[in-house]
Structure formats: C-alpha cells, structure tokens
N, C-alpha and C positions, 0 to 999 in steps of 0.2 A: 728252839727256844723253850726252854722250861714254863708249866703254865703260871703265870701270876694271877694273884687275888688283887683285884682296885674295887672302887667305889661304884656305884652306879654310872655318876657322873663323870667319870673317869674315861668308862664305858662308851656313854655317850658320844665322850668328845673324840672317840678311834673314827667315825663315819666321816667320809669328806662330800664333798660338793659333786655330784655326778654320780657317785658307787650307786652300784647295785646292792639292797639290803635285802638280805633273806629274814624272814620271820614265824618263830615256831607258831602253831596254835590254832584251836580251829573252836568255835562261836565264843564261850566261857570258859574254855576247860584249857588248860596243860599251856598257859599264855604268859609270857614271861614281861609281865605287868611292868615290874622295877625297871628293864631298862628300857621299856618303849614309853613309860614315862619321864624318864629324865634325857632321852631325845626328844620328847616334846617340850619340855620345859627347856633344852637348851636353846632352839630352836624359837623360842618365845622372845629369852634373853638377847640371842647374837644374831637371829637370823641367820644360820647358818648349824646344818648342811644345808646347800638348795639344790631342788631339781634333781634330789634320789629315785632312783628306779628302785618302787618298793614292789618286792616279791613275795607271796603267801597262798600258801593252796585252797584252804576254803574262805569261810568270812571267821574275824575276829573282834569280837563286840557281840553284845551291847554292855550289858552291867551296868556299871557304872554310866553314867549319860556321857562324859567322854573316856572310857574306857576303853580296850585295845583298840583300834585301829581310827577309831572319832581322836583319838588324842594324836594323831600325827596329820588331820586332814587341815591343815594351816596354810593358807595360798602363799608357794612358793616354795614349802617343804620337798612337797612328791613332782619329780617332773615327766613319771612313768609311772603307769600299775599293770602289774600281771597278779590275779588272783583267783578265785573260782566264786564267790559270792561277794556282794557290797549290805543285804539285807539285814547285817546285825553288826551295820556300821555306817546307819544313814549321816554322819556328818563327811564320810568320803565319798559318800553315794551322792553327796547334793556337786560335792566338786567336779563328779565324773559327770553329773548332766548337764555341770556349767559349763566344758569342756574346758575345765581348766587344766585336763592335760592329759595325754592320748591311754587310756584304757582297754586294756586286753584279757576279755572274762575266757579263761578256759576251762575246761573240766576239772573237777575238783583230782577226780584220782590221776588222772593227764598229770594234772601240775604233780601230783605227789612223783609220778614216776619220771618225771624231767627234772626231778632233783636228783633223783638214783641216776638219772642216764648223763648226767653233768657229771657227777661224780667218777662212772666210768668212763667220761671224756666220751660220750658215746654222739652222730650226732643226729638223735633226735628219737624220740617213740613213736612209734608206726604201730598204729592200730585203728580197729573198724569205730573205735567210741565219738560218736558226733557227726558219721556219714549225715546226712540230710536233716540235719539240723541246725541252728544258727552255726555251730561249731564250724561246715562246712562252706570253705573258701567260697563255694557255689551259690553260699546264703549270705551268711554275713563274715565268716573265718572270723571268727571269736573279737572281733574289731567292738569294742562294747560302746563309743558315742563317735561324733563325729570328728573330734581332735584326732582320734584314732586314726579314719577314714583318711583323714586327710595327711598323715603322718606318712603316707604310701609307704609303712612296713607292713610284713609279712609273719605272722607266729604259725601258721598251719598250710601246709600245702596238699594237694591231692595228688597221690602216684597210685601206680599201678603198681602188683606182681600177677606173674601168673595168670591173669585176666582177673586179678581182683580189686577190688577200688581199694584204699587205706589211703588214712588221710599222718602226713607226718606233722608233728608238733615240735617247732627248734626246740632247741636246750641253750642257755646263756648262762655263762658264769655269775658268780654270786662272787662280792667284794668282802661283804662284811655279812657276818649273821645272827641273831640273836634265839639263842633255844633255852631250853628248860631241864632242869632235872631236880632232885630232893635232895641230893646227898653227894660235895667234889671232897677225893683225898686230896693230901696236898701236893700229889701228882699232879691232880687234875681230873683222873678216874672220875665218871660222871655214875649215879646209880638211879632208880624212880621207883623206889618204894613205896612213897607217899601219895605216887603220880595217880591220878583212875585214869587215864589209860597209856601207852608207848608211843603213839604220833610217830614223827619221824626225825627225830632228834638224827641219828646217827645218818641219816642219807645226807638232812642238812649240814651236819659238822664235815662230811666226808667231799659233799659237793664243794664248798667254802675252800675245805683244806687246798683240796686238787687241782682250783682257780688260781691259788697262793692268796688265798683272801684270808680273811681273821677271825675266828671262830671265839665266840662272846657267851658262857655260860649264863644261868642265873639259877642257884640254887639257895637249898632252905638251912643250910647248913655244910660248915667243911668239919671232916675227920681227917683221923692219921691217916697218915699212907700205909697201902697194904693192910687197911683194915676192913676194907668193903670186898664182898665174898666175889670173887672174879666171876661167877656164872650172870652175877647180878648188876654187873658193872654194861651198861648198854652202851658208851661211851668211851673210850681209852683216850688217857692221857695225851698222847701222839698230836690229837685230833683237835684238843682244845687249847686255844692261845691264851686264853683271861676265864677266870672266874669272879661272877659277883655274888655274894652272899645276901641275899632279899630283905628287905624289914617284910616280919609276916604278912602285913595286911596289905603286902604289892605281891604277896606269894602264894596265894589262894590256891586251893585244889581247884573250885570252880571262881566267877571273878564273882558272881552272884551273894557268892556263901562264907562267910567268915568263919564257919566252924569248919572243921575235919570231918568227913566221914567213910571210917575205917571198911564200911561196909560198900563201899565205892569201889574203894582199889584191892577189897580180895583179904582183907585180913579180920574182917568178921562176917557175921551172916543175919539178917533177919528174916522172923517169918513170915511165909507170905500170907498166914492168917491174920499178920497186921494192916494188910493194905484194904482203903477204904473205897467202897465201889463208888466208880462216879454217878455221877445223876444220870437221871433219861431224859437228853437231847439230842439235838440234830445230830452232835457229833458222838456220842454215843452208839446214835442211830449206824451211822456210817461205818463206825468201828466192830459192831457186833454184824453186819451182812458181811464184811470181809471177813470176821471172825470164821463165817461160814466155807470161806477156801481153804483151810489150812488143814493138813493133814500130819497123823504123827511121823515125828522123824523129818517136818519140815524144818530146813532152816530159812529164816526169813530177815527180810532185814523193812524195819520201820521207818519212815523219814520223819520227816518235824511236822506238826501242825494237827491236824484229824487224825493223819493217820496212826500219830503215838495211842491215840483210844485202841488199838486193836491189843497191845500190851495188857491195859487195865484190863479190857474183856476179858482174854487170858488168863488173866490173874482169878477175878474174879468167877470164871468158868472152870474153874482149878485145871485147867489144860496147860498152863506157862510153862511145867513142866515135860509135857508130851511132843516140845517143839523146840526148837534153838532160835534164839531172837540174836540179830546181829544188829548192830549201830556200826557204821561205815568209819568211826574212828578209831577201831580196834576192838571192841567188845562181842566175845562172844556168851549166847545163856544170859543166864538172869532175867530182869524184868529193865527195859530202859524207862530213864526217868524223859519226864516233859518238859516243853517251853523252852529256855537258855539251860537248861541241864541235860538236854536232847542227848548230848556226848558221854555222858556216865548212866550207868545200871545199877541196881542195886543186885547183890549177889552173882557176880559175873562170876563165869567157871572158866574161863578165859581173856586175854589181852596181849593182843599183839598188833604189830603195828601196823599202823596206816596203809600203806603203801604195799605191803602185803594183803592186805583185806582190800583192796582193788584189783588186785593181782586176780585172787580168790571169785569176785565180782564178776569182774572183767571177762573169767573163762567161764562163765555160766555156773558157779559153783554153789548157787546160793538158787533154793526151787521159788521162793516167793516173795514181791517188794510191796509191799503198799507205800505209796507214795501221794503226797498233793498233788491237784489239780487246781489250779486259779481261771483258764480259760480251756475249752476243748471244742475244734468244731469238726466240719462234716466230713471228713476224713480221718479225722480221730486222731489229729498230731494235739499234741498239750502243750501249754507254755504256764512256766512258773518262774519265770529270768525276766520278762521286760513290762511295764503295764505304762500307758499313758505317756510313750518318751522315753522312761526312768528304766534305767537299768537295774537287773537286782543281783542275777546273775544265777546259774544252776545249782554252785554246789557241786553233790556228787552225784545226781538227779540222772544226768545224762550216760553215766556210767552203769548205773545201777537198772534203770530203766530201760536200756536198750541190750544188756545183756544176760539179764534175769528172763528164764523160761514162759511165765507166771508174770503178769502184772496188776494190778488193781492199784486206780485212782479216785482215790475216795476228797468229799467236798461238797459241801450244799450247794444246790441246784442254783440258786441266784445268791449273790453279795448284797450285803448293806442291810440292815433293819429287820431279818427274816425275823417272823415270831412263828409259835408253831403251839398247837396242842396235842399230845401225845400221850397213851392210856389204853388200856383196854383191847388193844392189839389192833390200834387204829391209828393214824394222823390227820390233822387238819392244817391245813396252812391258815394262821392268823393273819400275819402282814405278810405279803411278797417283799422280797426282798430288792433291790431297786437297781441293783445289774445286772443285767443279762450272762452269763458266762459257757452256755454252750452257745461261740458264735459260728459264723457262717465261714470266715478264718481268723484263726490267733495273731497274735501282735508278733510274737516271736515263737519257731518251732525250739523246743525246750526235749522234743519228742517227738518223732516221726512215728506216723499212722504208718506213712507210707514203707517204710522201711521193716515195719516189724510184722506188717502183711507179706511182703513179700519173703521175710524168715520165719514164717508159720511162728509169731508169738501168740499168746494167749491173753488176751487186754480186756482187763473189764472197767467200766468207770460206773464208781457207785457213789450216789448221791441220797439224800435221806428219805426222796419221795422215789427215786427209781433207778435202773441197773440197765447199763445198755452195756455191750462187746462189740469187738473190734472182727466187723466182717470183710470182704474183699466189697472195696468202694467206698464205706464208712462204717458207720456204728449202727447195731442194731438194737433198740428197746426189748428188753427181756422180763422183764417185773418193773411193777408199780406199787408203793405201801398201798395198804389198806386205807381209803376213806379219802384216797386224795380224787381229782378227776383228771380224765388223762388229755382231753380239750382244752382245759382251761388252766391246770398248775403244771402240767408238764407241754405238750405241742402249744400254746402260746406263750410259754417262755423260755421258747427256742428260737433261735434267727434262723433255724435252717427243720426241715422235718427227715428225722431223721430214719430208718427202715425199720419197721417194728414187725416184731416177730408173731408167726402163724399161733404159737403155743405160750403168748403173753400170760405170766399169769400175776398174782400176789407176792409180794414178799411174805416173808415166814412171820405171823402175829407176832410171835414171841417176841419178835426186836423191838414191838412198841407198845411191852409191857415191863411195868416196874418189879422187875424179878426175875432174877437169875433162870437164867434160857436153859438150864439143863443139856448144855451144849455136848458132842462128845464129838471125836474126831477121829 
C-alpha cells in the first residue's frame, strides 16, 4: 500500500479494542504529541479503543500536566503496560498503583532491543542486565503492582548457557505504532533533521511492519518525492502505512519548549563561555566530588537529577571538553541540558540511536555513570523504581549501572527539608532532613551490591556530607566534608553502621567554596 497522508484524527481512529500500540519517545523529547493526543480525545468522545496493551521504552511526560503519556491514562483506555519508567507520567503512575491493570516495568534499553528483536522475528534478548535485581524473575521479574502478579504472565525468564545465568526478556508483536520524524516525501520517506536526537523510530516502524501492524508517522512537514538526501532518510517509504502532518505546537523538538533550538540537533554551536555556573549547594556539592573521578578521554554518561550537576561542573571547570558526556537517548559530547530536557545537549558532536547507545552500554563501552540514588543500604544495592508502594520504574538506570566499569551514586544524605551552610571550605548541616535514605534494606533493588562485588565493579556513593565505596559485604565510609560530625550527621542518620575506613579522611575544601576548584584531570 502506498503511504497516505490523514489527519490526526484519522490517525487516531486506525487503533482497535485490544491492539498492542507502540509509542515513540522518551521524557520530553522526539514525542509524537498530535497523535497520542487525538487518541486521547477520541477516547474521551466514544470510549473506545479499550483495554490497549500500550508499549514504550522509557517514560513519556511530563510537560504539559497531561502531556505524553498522562493524556492516555483514562480508566479503561490501557488494559496492559510494558514500559521502562512511569516517573514523568504520574497520572498513569497513579493507574498502575490502583491496579487498574497489569504493569510490566522493564529496562529501558531491554525494551529498546525487544523492538529490534520483534522486528527480526527474533524470540527474545538474552542478556546479564537485571540479574539480581527487581528485573529478576527470582525478585520480582519486572511484574510492576499486583494486577500484574496476579495476571500469572511471564515477560523475563532465567536460563542458563554455558554455566552462565542470563535472564531472557519475550518480545511481542506491536499492532499499531506511533513514531516521529521532521520531514515525509510523498513516498513516505521519513527524515529528522530537526529531531535533537534519533530514538528508535526505525526498529519501531520495522517491528510494527514485520507484525503486519500499521505504521503511523507524525511529522513537521511533507516535501516532494525524491527530494530528501537518501543518506538522511532514517526511515524508507516501505516501512510507513500513514503520514500525519503536526500543527507545530503538538510538534515540539522538546514538549517543554515552544521555540526551536538549532543548537540541540547539530546545526549551530554556542559558547561554552555562555553557560552560567550554578550556585554552591548540596547538589553542586555532589556534582563537583564526582567531578573528582573523571579522567581525560572519559566517556561518561549523566542520569537525571544531581547527577546532571557534574555537566555544569565541567563546563564551568573548562574540562567538558577533555571528556565525552553521553545521554542514553542517543547523544554523544557536548554538555547535557537538565530536568525534562535531561534527553538533549547543547553542542552535541554526535546522535545516534537509542538502541545502539545501549548496545554500546550494555558491552561496558562507556568508563563512567553517575547516576541517582534515592535509597542505599548495607550491602550497597540502590533503588530509584519504587518508594512507598508506588512504582516509578528504572528507566535505563539498570542497564547503565550494572554494566559500566566505574559507578558513582551521587544524592543527599537525607530527604525532605535538608538546609545546609556552605563557605569557606566547610559545611554545616542547618535542618536534617526528615528521611532516612541509607536504610538497612531498600524497597526495591534498582541495583545490585551484590552483583557488581562479585564482577569486581567500582561503586562509590557520594553524598554532600560523605563518600562511602562498595567493599566485599557492604560499603565503606571513605571521606567526610569538612565541619560536619561523623556521630551525629552521618552514623545517626544511618539505619545501619556501615565499615569505615582505617584512612578516613576530608573531602577536598575546594568543593565547599564559592569558586571555581581549579579542577584538572
């Protein structure tokens, strides 16, 4: 079938009662807004699709308050979820803890390559990512609430080669799918010029195709045929059944940002004598001790939260250049932006896709992650997927973390109200903060201790008052800031005591003064 151009709504009304929908996109960026909007609004009108098994690799949302994935959480829409985070889409996050219907959180880059192995009709990825972590069947096999549990399906199983553990992950056909790009001919040819980053448009259009499902563009514009430069064509014709052409403001480079910026996707550059240092706080704090691991010719990859401060440090340490910063949705270089922008850099020297940069991951190709911490206890497994009940789910956390040589978990010592005074190459804790977060065990392992002691990882968890590593049996206390006490703000706001080291000593002043650390690497 030749591809045709319809409406949104058109779009919309291809989805039936039961299909499986794929869906591009991952927090704000590369989210094909138009048409997961007017499948919410048809769904408003006729009630109907119902009980779609929605499929998506990491989280999609926030933006907008019901923006991607908040705008399809309507009881009775979804009657399945496979995806890798809910956290920047709490109105399907509240459905999954109401069990309103069975949820199965896998790894972010898992999910990416179970579209590629769908596509080669393949059946299933087998790999070490998520041994002894919720992932594994032995813990919770990625079953995210209790509709789940009680659904008695299976997404991950444990086999053996060789006398190796590997956990296999199914693969399931996709019916219908919605992706993104910038630019269809009126072939159909898909291009992403405009995109800041590549995602995984083409594994989704190829898994869909391979099913005999429907393959549903959403771009910013059609040209002639045969006028988009074939190298730059990520998509072919073949591949896609419908194209819809966007109204801009459902066509966002990010869902955040209503402007364009050319310096996102590679077609300008700014200086980095532009970028404004952040203040000296906690999370600052955090960001300049990790700053301390990195050496040149690292490449590193950043997660969301605190740990994006090790960027700015960078920047601001004029070292951004002397290391390769990577964001797990395709970007390599440059400096990544923060919060719902986590997914684009400014000045990227690379972008490639998804599902390759887990590949990359995956095989240890990357020397250094800094990543969040929300809970760590005495064995030093982390959880940043479940708090309280509430699922939130890993992301690419699990992938990143257990296969990167080099880890740091950076994160204040307690939650909730910390105040601090900071100066002088000293800290004082103001207010404690009023949770506890290195407990005695985690709610969910997100990260196995155990797992990355017995493959000689290198784990450190830094916090703004202190630095403990990941020794055989738990963690060891290594440094303490200057000015805190180690009775009273660190071992009494611990559930557990954890080994401290013969040769404890200071963190380095310079991280808690206002003034560039004269860092080199």
């Amino acid at each position: 079938m030749a591809t045709q151009f319809i409406t949104a709504q058109e779009a919309a009304a291809l989805v039936q009662d039961g299909q499986t929908l794929g869906v591009q996109g991952i927090i704000c960026t590369s989210v094909p807004e138009a048409l997961i909007q007017a499948l919410a609004a048809r769904y408003r009108e006729t009630a109907s699709p119902k009980g779609i098994t929605l499929f998506y690799e990491s989280g999609i949302g926030d933006g907008p308050a019901d923006g991607g994935m908040n705008a399809l959480a309507q009881e009775g829409l979804v009657g399945e979820l496979h995806c890798g985070h809910l956290g920047t889409s709490p109105k399907m996050a509240a459905l999954v803890n109401q069990n309103s219907f069975p949820a199965y959180i896998v790894p972010q880059g898992v999910n990416a390559q179970l579209i590629r192995a769908q596509a080669g009709h393949k059946p299933g990825v087998f790999t070490t990512v998520g041994l002894k972590t919720f992932a594994d069947p032995r813990v919770e096999g990625c079953l995210g609430n209790q509709a789940a549990r009680d659904a008695g399906k299976s997404v991950v199983e444990l086999v053996e080669f060789d006398g190796v553990e590997y956990l296999r992950y199914k693969t399931r056909p996709i019916d219908v799918c919605f992706i993104r790009a910038t630019s269809a001919d009126e072939a159909g040819n898909l291009s992403i010029e405009r995109e800041s980053i590549t995602f995984d448009q083409l594994e989704m259009a190829t898994a869909t195709h391979n099913s005999g499902g429907i393959v549903i563009a959403q771009v910013a514009r059609m040209v002639e045929r045969a006028t988009l430069p074939p190298h730059g064509v990520v998509i072919p014709g073949l591949l896609v059944d419908y194209v819809v052409v966007a109204d801009p403001d459902l066509h966002r480079q990010c869902l955040i940002d209503p402007d364009y910026h050319p310096e996102w996707s590679g077609e300008t550059r700014v200086p980095l004598s532009a970028f404004t240092p952040d203040p000296l706080t906690e999370r600052k704090i955090c960001g300049r001790r990790a700053a301390f691991l990195l050496k040149a010719g690292y490449h590193v990859n950043l997660g969301i939260g605190i740990a994006e401060s090790v960027s700015a440090v960078a920047a601001e340490e004029g070292v951004a250049d002397e290391i390769s910063m990577s964001i797990e949705a395709g970007i390599y270089g440059g400096v990544p932006l923060g919060g719902l922008r986590i997914t684009n850099a400014l000045n990227p020297e690379s972008i490639i896709s998804h599902v390759a940069t887990f590949d990359i991951y995956d095989g240890g190709g990357i020397d250094l992650a800094v990543l969040g911490a929300a809970e760590i206890d005495q064995v030093g497994n982390v959880n940043v997927s479940k708090f309280g009940g509430r699922v939130v789910g890993p992301g690419g956390f699990i992938n990143i973390s257990q296969s990167t040589p080099l880890v740091a978990f950076v994160g204040t010592f307690t939650a909730g109200g910390n105040e601090y005074q900071i100066g002088g190459g000293k800290l004082t804790i103001a207010k404690e903060g009023r949770s506890i977060k290195f407990k005695t065990a985690v709610e969910q392992i997100t990260f196995s201790g155990e797992y990355a002691a017995d493959t000689g990882k290198q784990v450190y968890y830094i916090t703004e008052r202190a630095v403990f590593r990941l020794v055989k049996g738990g963690i060891e206390l290594i440094e303490i800031a200057p000015g805190v006490d180690l009775d009273q703000d660190i071992l009494g706001q611990m559930e557990f005591k954890p080994f401290i080291s013969p040769d404890l000593k200071e963190m380095d002043p310079r991280i808690f003064t206002d003034a560039p650390m004269g860092l080199t690497i």
